[in-house]
PASEBA-1860 file (N, C-alpha, C; in nm, 3 decimals):
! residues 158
1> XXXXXXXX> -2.868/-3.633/-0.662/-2.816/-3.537/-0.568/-2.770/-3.412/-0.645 ~ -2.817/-3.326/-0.599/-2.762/-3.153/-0.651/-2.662/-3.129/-0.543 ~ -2.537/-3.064/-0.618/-2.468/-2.984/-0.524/-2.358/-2.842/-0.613 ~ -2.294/-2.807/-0.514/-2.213/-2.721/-0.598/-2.062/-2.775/-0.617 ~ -1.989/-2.706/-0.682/-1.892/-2.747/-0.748/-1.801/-2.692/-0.689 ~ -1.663/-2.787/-0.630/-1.541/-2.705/-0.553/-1.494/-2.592/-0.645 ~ -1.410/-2.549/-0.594/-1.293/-2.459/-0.740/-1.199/-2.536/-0.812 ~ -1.157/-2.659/-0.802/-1.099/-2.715/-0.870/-1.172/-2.788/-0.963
9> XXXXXXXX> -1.322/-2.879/-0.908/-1.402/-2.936/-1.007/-1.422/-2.811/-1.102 ~ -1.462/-2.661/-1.068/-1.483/-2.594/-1.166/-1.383/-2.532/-1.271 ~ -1.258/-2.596/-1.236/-1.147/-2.537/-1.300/-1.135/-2.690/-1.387 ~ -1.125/-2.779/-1.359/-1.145/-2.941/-1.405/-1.302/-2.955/-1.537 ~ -1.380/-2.877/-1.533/-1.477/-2.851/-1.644/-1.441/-2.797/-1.740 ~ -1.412/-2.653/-1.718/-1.341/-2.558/-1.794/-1.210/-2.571/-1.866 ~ -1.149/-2.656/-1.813/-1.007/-2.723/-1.894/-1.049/-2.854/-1.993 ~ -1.146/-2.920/-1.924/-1.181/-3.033/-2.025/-1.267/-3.043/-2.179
17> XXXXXXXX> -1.341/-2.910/-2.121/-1.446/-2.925/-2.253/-1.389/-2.791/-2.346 ~ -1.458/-2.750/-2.492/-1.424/-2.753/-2.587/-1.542/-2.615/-2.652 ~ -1.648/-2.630/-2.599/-1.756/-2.565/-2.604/-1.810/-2.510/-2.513 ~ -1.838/-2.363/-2.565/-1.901/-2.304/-2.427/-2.009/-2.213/-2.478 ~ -2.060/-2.131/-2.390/-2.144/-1.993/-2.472/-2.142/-1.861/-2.387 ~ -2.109/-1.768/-2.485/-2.060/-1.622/-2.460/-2.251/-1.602/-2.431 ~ -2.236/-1.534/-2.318/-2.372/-1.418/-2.273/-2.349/-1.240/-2.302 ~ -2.354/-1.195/-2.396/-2.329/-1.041/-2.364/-2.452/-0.957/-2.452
25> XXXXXXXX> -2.398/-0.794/-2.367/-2.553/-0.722/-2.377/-2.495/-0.559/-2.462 ~ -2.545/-0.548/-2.564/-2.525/-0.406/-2.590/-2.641/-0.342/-2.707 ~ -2.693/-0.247/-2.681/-2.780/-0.178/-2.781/-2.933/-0.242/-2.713 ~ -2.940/-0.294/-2.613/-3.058/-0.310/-2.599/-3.122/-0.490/-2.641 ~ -3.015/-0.527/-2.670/-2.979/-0.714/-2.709/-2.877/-0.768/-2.596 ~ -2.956/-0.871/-2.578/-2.906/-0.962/-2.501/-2.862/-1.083/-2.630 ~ -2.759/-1.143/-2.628/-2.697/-1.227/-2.676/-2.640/-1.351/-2.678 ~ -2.651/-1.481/-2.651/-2.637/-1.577/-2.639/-2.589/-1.684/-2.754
33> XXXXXXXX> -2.416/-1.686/-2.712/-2.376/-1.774/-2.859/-2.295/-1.889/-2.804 ~ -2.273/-1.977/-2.881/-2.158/-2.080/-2.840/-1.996/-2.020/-2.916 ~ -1.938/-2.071/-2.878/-1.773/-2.110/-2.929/-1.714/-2.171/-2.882 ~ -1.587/-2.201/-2.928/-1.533/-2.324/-2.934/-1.383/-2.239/-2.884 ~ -1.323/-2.293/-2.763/-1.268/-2.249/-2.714/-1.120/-2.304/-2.629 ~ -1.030/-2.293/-2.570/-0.934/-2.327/-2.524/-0.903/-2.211/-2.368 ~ -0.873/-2.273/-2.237/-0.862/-2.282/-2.124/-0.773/-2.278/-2.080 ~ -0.712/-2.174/-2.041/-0.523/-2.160/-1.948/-0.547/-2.168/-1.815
41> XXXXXXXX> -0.675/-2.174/-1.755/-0.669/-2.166/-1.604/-0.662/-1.966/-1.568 ~ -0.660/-1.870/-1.664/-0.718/-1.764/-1.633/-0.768/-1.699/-1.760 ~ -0.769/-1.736/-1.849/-0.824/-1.634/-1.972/-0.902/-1.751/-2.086 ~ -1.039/-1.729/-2.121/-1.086/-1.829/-2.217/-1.022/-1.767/-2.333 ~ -0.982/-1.834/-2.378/-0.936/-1.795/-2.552/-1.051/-1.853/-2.683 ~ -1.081/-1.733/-2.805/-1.203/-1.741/-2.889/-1.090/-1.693/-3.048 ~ -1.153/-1.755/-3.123/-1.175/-1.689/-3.243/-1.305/-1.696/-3.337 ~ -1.287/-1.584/-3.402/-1.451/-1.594/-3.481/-1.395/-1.497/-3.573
49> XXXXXXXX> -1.515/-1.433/-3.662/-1.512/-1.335/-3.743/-1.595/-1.229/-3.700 ~ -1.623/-1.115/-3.825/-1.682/-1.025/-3.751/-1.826/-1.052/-3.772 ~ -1.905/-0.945/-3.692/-2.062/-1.049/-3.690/-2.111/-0.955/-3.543 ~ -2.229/-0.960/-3.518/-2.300/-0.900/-3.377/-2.240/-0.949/-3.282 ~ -2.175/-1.086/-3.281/-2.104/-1.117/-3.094/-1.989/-1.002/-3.095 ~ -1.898/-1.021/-3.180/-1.823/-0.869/-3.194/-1.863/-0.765/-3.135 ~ -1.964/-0.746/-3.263/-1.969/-0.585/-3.255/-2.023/-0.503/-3.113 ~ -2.125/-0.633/-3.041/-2.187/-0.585/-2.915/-2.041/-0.615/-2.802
57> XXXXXXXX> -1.909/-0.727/-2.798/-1.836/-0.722/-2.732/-1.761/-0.612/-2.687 ~ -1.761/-0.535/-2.824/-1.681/-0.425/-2.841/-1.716/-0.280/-2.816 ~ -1.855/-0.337/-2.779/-1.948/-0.197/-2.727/-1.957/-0.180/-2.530 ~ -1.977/-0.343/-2.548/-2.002/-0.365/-2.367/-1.918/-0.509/-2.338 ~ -1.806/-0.487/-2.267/-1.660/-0.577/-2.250/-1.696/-0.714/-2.157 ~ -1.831/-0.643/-2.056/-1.855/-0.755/-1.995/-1.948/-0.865/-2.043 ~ -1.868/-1.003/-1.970/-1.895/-1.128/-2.028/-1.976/-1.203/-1.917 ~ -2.082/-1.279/-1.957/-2.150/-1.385/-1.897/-2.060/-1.562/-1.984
65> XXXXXXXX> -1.985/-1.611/-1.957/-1.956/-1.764/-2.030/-2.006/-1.871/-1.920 ~ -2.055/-1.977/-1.960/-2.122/-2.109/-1.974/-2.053/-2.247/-2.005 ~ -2.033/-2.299/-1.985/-1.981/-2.420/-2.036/-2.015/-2.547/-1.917 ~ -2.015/-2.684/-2.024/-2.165/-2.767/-1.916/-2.069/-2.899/-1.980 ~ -2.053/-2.999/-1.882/-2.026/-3.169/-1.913/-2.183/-3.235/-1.880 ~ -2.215/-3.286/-1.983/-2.343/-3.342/-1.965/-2.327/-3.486/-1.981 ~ -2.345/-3.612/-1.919/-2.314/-3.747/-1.916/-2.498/-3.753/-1.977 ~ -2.561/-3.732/-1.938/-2.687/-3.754/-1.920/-2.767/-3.639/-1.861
73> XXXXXXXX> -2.917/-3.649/-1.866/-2.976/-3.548/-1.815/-3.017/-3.566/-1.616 ~ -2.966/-3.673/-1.584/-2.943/-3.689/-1.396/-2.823/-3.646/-1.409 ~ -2.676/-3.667/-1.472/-2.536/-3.613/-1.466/-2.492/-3.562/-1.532 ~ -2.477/-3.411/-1.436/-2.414/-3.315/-1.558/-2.378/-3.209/-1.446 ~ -2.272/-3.159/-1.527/-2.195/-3.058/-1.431/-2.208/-2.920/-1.482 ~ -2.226/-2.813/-1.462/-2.257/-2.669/-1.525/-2.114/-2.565/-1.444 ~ -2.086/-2.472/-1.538/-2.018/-2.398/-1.506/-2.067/-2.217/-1.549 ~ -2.067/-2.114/-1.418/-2.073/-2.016/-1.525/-1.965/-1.895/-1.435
81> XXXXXXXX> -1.931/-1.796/-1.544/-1.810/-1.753/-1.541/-1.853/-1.615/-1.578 ~ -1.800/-1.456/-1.515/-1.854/-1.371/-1.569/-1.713/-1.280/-1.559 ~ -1.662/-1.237/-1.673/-1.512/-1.178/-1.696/-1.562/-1.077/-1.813 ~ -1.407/-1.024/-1.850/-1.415/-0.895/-1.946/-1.359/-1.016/-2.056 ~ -1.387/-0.919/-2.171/-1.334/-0.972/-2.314/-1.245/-0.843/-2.350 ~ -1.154/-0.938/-2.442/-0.995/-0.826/-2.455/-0.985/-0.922/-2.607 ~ -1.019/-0.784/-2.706/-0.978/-0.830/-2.864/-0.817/-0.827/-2.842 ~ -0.762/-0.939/-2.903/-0.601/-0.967/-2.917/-0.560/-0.900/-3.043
89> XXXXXXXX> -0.515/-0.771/-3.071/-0.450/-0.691/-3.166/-0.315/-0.720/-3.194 ~ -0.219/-0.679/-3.101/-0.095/-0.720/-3.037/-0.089/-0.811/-3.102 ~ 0.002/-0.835/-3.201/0.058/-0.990/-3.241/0.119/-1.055/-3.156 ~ 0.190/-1.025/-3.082/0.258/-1.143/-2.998/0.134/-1.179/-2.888 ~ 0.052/-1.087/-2.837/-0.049/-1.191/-2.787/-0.143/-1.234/-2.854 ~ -0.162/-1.195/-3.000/-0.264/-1.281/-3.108/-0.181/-1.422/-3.106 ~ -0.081/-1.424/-3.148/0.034/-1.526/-3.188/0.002/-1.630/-3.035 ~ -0.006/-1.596/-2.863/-0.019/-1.665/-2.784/-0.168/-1.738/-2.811
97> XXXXXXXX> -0.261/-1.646/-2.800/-0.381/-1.691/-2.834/-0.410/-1.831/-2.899 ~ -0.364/-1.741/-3.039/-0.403/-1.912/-3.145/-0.332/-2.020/-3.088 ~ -0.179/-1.981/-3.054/-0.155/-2.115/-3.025/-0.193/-2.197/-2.907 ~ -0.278/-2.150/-2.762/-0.366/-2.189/-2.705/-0.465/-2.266/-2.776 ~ -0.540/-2.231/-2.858/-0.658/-2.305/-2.934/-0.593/-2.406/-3.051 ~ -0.490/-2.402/-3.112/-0.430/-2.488/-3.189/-0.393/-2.649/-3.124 ~ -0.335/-2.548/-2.974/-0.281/-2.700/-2.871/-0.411/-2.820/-2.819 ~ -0.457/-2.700/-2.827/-0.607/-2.831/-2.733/-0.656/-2.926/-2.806
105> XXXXXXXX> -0.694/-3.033/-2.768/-0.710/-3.145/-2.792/-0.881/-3.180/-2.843 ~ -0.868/-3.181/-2.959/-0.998/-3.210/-3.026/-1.023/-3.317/-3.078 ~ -1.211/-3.362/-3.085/-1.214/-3.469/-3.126/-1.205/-3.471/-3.256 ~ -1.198/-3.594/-3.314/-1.155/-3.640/-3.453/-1.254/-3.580/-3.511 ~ -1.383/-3.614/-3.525/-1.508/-3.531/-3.588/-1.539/-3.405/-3.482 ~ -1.512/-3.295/-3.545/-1.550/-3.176/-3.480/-1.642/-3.105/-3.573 ~ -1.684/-3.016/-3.472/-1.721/-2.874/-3.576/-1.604/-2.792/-3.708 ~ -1.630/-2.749/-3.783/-1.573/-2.658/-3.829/-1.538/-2.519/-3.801
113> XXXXXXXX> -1.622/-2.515/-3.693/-1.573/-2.377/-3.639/-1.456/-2.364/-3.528 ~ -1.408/-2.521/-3.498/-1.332/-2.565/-3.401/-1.146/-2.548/-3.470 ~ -1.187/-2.598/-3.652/-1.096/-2.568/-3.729/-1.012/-2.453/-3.736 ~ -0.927/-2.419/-3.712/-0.859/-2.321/-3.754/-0.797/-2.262/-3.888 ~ -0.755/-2.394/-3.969/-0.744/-2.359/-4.089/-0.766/-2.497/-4.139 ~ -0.760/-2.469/-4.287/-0.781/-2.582/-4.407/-0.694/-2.719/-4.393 ~ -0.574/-2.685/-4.301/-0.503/-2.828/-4.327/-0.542/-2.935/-4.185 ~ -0.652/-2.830/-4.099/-0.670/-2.938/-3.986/-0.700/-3.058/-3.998
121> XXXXXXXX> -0.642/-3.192/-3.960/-0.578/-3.178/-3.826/-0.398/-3.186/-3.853 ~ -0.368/-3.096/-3.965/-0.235/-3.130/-3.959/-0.190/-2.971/-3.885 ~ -0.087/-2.958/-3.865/-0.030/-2.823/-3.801/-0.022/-2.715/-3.911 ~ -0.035/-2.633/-3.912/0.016/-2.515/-4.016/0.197/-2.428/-3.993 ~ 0.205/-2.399/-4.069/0.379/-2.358/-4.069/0.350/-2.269/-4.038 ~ 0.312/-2.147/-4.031/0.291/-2.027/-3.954/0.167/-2.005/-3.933 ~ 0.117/-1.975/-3.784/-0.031/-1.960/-3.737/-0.051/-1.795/-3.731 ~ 0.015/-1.736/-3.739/0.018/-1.641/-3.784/-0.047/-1.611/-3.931
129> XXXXXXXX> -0.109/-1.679/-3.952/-0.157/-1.683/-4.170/-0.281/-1.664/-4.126 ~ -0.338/-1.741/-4.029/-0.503/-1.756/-3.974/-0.567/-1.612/-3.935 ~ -0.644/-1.607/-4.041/-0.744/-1.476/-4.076/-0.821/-1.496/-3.930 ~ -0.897/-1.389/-3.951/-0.977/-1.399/-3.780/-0.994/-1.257/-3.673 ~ -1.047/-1.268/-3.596/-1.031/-1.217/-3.446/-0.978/-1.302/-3.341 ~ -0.900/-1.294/-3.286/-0.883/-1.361/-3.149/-0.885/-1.256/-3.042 ~ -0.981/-1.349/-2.908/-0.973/-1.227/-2.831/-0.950/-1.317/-2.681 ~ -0.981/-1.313/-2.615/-0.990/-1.403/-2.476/-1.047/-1.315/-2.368
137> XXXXXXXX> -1.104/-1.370/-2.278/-1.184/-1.344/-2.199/-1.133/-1.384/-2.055 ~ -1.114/-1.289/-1.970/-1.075/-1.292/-1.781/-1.176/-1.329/-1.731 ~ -1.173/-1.441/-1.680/-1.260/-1.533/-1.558/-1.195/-1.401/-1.441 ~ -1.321/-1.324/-1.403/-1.346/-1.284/-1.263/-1.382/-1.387/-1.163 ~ -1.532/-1.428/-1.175/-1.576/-1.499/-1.069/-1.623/-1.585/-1.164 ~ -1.625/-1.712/-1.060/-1.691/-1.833/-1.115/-1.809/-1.929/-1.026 ~ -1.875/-1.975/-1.097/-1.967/-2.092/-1.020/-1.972/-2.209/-1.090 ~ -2.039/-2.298/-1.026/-2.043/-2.402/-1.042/-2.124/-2.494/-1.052
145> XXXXXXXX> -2.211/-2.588/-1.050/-2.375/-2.665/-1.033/-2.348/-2.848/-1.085 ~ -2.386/-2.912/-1.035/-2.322/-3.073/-1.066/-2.508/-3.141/-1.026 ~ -2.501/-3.213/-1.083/-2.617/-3.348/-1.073/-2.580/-3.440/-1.060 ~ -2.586/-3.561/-0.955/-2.559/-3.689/-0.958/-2.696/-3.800/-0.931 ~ -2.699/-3.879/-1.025/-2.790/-3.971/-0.994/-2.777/-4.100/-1.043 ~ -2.676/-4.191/-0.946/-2.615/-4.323/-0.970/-2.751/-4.440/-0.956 ~ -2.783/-4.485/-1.058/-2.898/-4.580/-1.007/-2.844/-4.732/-1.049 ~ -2.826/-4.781/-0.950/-2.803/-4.940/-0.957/-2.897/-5.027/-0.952
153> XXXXXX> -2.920/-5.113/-1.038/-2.996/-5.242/-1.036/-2.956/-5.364/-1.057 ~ -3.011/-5.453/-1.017/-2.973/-5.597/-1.009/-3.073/-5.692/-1.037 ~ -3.032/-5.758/-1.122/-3.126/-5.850/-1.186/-3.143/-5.996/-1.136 ~ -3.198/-6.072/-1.068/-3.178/-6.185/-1.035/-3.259/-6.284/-1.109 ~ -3.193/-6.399/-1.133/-3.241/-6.494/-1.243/-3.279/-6.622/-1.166 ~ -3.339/-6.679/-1.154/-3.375/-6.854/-1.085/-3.462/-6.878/-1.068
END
């Protein structure tokens, strides 16, 4: 079964997962990346370095984001999200930022790009030390897309 996704299932995706992918367009490139991210219920929070997702963010603000729970290829839930991106300069909202992405709950084997610094998974004494960009991104509008396909079988023996 295909259907769409309430606003809470799509707010229930977006809080759970960990990974997503930035869509943005400048110079004549279209762009398509993942990151690893953290979810307040209105702003995705990112860090990275500098590099083309940057440099084109910083040219053209608007955002296409993605993020998908996949059980399987019959179950899987899709999310997509199209907001502005806002580089975090401002220390006290750099300082909110990281600690959004510090709090969230990661798995034991992650990416390294999920890392924030060298002592993960222990805490750092000031997150404020963490080199970087942080920026976060405003969910304007959102959608949603889900697959279900429960197949039961039963085996009978005699």
């Amino acid at each position: 079964m295909l259907g769409s996704l309430d606003n809470k299932q799509i707010e229930d995706v977006l809080m759970q997962q960990i990974m997503g992918r930035i869509g943005c367009c400048g110079d004549g490139i279209t762009y398509i990346v993942p990151i690893s991210y953290a979810y307040d219920g209105v702003y995705v929070y990112g860090h990275t370095t500098e590099g083309m997702k940057i440099d084109i963010l910083r040219q053209n603000t608007d955002v296409c984001f993605e993020v998908e729970e996949m059980k399987d290829m019959a179950n899987w839930k899709s999310v997509i999200a199209w907001g502005k991106f806002e580089e975090l300069t401002d220390q006290t909202q750099r300082t909110i930022g990281l600690q959004k992405l510090v709090d969230r709950v990661l798995p034991l084997i992650s990416s390294e790009t999920t890392h924030l610094s060298p002592q993960w998974p222990f805490p750092m004494s000031d997150i404020n030390t963490i080199k970087g960009i942080v920026f976060r991104i405003r969910l304007e509008k959102k959608t949603g897309r889900f697959e279900t396909n429960v197949v039961i079988s039963f085996m009978g023996f005699g």
